[in-house]
Each structure stands twice: as C-alpha cells, then as structure tokens.
C-alpha positions as CSV (number, residue, x, y, z in Angstrom):
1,X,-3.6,18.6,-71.0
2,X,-6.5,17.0,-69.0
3,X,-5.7,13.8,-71.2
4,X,-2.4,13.8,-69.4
5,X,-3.3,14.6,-65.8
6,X,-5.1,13.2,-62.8
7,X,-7.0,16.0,-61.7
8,X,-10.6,17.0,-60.5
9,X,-11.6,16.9,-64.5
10,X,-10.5,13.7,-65.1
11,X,-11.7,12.1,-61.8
12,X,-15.1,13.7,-63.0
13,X,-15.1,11.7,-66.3
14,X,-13.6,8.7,-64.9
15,X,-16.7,8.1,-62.5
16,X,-19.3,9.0,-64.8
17,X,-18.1,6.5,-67.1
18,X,-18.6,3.9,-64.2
19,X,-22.1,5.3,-63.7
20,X,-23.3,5.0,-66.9
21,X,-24.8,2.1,-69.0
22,X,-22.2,0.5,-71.5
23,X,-23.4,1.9,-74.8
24,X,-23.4,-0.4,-77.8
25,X,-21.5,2.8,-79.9
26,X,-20.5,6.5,-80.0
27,X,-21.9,9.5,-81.8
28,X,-19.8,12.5,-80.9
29,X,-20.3,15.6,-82.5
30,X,-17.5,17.5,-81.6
31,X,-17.0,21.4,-81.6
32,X,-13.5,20.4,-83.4
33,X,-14.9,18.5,-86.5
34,X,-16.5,22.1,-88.2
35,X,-16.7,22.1,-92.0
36,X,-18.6,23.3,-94.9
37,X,-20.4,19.9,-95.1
38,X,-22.7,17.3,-93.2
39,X,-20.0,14.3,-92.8
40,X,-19.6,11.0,-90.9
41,X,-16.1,9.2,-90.0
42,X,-17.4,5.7,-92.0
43,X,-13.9,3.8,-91.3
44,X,-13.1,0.8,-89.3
45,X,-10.1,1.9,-87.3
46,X,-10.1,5.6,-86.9
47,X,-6.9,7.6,-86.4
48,X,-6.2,10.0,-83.6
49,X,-5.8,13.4,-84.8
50,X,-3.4,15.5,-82.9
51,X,-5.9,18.9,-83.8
52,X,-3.5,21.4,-81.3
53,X,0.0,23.1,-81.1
54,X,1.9,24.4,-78.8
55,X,1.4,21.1,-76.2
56,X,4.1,19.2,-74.7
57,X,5.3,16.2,-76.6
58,X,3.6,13.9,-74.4
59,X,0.6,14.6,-75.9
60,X,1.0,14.1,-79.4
61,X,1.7,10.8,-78.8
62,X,-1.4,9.8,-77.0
63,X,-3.8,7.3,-79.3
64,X,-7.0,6.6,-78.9
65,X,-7.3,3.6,-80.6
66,X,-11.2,3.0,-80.6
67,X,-12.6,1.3,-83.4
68,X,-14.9,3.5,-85.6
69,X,-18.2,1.7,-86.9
70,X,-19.4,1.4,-90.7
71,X,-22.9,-0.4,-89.0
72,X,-23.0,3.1,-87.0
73,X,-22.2,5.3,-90.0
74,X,-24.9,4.1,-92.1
75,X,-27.4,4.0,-89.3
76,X,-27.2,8.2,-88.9
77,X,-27.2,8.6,-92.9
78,X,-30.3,6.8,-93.0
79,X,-32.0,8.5,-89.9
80,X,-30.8,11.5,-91.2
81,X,-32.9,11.5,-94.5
82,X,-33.4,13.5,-96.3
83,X,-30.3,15.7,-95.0
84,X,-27.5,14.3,-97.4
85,X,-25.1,13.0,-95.5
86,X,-20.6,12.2,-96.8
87,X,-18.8,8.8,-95.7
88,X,-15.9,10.1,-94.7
89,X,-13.5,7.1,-95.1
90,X,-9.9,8.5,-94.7
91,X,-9.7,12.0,-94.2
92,X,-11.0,12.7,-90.7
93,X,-10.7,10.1,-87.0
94,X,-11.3,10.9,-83.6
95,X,-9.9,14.6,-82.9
96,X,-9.1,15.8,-79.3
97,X,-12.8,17.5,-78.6
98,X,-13.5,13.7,-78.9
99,X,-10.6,11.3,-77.5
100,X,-9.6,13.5,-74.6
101,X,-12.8,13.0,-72.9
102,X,-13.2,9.3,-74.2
103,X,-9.8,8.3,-72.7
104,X,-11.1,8.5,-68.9
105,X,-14.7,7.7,-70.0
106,X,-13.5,4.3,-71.8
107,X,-9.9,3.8,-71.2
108,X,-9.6,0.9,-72.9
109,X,-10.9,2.1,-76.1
110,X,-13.2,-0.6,-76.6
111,X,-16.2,1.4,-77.6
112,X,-16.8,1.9,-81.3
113,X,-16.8,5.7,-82.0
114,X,-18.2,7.7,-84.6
115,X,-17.8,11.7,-85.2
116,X,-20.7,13.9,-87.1
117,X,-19.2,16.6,-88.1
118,X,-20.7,20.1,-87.6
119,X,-21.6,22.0,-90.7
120,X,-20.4,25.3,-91.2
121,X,-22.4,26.4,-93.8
122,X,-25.9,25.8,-92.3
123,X,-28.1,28.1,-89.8
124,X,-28.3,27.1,-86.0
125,X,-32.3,26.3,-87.2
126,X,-30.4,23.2,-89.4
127,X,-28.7,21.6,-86.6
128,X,-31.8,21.6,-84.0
129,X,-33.9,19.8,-86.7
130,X,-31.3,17.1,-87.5
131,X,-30.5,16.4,-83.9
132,X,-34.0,15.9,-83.4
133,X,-33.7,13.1,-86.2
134,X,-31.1,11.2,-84.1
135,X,-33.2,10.9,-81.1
136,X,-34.4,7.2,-82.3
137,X,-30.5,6.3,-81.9
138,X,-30.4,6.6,-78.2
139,X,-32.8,3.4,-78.2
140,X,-30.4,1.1,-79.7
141,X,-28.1,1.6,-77.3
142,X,-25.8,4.6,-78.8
143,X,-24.6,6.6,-76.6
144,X,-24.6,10.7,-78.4
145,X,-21.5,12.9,-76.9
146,X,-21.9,16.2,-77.8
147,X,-18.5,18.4,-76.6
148,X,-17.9,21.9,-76.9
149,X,-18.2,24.8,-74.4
150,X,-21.2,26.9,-73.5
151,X,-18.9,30.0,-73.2
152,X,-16.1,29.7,-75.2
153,X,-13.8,33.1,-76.0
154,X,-10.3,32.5,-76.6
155,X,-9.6,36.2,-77.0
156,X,-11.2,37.0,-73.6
157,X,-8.7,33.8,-71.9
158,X,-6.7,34.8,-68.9
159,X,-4.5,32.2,-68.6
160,X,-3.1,32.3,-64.8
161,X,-6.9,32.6,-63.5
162,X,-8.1,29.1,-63.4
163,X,-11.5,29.1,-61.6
164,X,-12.2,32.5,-62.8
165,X,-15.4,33.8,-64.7
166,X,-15.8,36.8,-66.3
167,X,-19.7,38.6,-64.9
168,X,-20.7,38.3,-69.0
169,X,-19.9,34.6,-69.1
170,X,-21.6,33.7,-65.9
171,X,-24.6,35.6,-67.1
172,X,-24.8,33.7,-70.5
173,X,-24.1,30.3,-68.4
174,X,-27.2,30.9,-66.3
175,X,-29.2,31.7,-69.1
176,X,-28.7,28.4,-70.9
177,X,-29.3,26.1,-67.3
178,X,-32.4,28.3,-67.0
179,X,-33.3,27.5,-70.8
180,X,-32.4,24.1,-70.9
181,X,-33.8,23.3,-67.7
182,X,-37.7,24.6,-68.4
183,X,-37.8,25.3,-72.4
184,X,-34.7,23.0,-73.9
185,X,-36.5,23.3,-77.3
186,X,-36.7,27.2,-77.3
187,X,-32.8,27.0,-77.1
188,X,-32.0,29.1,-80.2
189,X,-33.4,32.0,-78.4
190,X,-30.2,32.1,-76.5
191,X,-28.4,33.4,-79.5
192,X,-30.4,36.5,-78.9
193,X,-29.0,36.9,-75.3
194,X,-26.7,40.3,-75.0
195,X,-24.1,37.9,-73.9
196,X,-24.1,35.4,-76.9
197,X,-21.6,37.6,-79.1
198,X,-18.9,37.6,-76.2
199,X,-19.9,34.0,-75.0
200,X,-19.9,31.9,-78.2
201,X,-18.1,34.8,-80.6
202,X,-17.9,31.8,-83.1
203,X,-20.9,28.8,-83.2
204,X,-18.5,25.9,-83.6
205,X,-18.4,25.3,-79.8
206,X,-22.2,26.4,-78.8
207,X,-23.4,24.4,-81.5
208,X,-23.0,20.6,-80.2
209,X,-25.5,22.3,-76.8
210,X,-28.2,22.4,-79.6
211,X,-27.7,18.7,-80.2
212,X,-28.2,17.8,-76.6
213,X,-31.0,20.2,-76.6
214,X,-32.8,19.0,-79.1
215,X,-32.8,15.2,-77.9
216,X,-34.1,16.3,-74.3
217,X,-37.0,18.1,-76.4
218,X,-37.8,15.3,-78.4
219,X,-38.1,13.2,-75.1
220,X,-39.9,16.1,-73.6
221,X,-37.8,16.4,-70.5
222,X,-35.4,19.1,-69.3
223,X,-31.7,18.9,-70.5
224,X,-30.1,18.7,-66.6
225,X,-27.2,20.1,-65.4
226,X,-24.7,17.5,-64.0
227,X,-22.3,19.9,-62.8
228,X,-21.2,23.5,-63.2
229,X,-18.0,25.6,-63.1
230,X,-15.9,27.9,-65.2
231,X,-11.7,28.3,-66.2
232,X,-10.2,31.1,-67.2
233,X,-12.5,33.7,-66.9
234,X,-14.2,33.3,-71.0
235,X,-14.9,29.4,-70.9
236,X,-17.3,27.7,-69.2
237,X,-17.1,24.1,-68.5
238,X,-20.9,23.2,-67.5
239,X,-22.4,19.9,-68.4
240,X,-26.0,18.7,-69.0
241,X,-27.6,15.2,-69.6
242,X,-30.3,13.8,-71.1
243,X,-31.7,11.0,-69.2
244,X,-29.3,10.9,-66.8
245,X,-30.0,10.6,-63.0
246,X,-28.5,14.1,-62.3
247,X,-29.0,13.9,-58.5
248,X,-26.5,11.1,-57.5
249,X,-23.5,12.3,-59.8
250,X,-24.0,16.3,-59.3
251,X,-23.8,15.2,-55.3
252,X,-21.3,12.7,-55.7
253,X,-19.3,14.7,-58.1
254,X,-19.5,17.8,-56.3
255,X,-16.1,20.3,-56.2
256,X,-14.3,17.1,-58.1
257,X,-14.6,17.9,-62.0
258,X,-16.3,19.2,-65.4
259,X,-18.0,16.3,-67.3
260,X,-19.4,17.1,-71.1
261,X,-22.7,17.8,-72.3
262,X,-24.3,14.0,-73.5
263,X,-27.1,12.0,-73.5
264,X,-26.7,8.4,-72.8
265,X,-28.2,5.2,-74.2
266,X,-31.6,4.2,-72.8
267,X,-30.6,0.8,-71.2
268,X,-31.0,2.1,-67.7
269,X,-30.8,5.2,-66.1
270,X,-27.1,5.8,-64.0
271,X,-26.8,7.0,-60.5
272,X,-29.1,4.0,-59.1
C-alpha cells in the first residue's frame, strides 16, 4: 500500500532519491524474486508483476514501466564467473519488493532496472561470496538495491499495531546494526543468534542484508544505518547503506520514514 500513499515511508524514499547520485542502472535483488536458480531479468522492457492478493484494485493497476537493460544483464553474468548465471527473457520483470520502492525513488521510471534473483537452493555462504563479486559494479555507476526485511514473520504479524515490536525482533534488529556496523563481513554469524529462527523463519527476506553486507566488506567500511523502526510487532523496517553519507539523511529523515537496505553508485557521496 505504500506505493499508493503519501506517508512518512514514502516521504522517506522520495528524499533519498533526491539525495543520491543518478545511477547509470539498477541491480535489485529482491526478497520477492526466490527460486531454485541464479537468474537475471535480460529483457528490454520489463513488466510489472502484481506478486500480492488481497490489495485494493488500485494497486494492481500500478506500472512501473522502467526499462530493463541487456548491457546490465551481461555485465553481472560476466562478473559473476564462474557462478552460472540464466537470461531470463520473458518470464520474470520488476515484482513489488522492487517497483514499490522505485516508484518514489525514480518516479518517472527512467532508470534502467535489473532484478538477480535469490537462489533457493544455495547456502547463505553462496550468496555472501557472489555479492562480493558485484562490488566492481558500484564503479560504473550501478546503483545495487537490495530489499527485504531484517525481521520478517508473517505468522508473528499483528495487524492493528503499527509501530509495535515484538522484544525478540528488537533484539535480532540490534544485533545486525551492531554486526554490520563493526564486523559487516562476519554477518552470517547472525543466523546463529537465538532470535534468527523467529526473526527471519524463512531466508528469502534476510538474504538480500547479506548482499549489502558483503559490498561494505569488500570496501572495508561499516554497512550504516540510515534509519530505524519496526511495524507490526514481527517486521522490521531498518535500512543500511554502503557509501552513503548516513549523518545528513538519518537527521534529516528522522521520525519521517523507512528507506531500504542499498548501496549506491560511487559518483559522489549524498547528503553533501
């Protein structure tokens, strides 16, 4: 629904958008986009997948009609190597984990956007090692979006609590800004915290933290938390960057919204 409303989310995601550097392209890797293969969406025009029920009608019939990037595609399968990588030319697009952050980050649509999908069938150990691979990206100006949820328990949702967190997922929340913030490359010890079973009961939404993770490891810096806060009690909603000026947006940015986990292009640095 935030791809509908004008709220202290969206606000969030609109300014950081402003902030940042125009990237040249997209990577997303999505919590949404989890199958038993390593895949990239390889087509021109990508189609907006409606990957939900239950919404109002309203929101099936928002497109986000960003065009997708062959160039991009074939850039990740070689930088990948010797991962094997699928074109995915038809079957997949842009799915909601995806276009209902891009809408207020690029409203226009005018930024080429790729997805990496999130392979099921491999160990958390898989995805730190190929996320590392992609670091090189971020210096030709691609901007890498990884969106998910650090606690993420649908069974644990209480629906009419909107601001509230359960003690278990604040906990687990802390642990990761502590982990991410001195030892971001150690991050797989997290799924040995008491808290990971209830905080991330399946990987497909912890998973895309590794990615980001893994990039501010490669660079050697801490992951940093842009801003923080929780909704309804099992999700949490905080945020990290990679080479982001964290001061300027966390103050600036403060009680208005949720932004998600990325790391930006190199170009410059936002919040100057």
């Amino acid at each position: 629904m935030n791809t509908l409303e004008d709220n202290r989310f969206t606000a969030a995601w609109r300014a950081l958008g402003r902030e940042l550097p125009r990237p040249r392209a997209v990577l997303a890797i999505s919590a949404h986009w989890y199958i038993g293969a390593t895949a990239v969406t390889a087509m021109s025009r990508p189609r907006t997948i409606h990957d939900f029920y239950g919404f109002p009608p309203e929101l099936y019939a928002v497109q986000y009609p960003a065009p997708g990037s062959p160039e991009l595609a074939q850039e990740v399968a070689e930088i990948v190597k010797p991962h094997r990588l699928f074109f995915d030319h038809e079957q997949w697009g842009l799915d909601h984990g995806t276009w209902s952050v891009l809408a207020h980050f690029y409203p226009n649509a005018d930024v080429p956007v790729v997805q990496l999908s999130i392979n099921a069938l491999e160990p958390l150990e898989h995805h730190m090692e190929l996320a590392a691979r992609l670091a090189p990206l971020r210096d030709r100006g691609v901007l890498i979006l990884g969106s998910g949820n650090v606690v993420h328990n649908l069974r644990r949702v209480v629906w009419d609590r909107p601001d509230f967190a359960f003690d278990w997922a604040e906990r687990f929340d802390d642990a990761v800004l502590e982990q991410l913030a001195h030892e971001p490359g150690d991050v797989l010890k997290l799924a040995r915290h008491p808290d990971y079973p209830l905080a991330a009961p399946t990987p497909d939404h912890f998973i895309p933290l590794i990615y980001i993770a893994a990039l501010a490891a490669a660079d050697g810096v801490p992951a940093k938390a842009l801003v923080r806060g929780y909704t309804l009690g099992a999700a949490s909603m905080t945020s990290y960057g990679v080479g982001v000026d964290a001061s300027r947006p966390a103050q600036s940015l403060t009680d208005i919204g949720l932004l998600p986990n990325l790391v930006p292009n190199r170009t410059r640095v936002c919040g100057c």
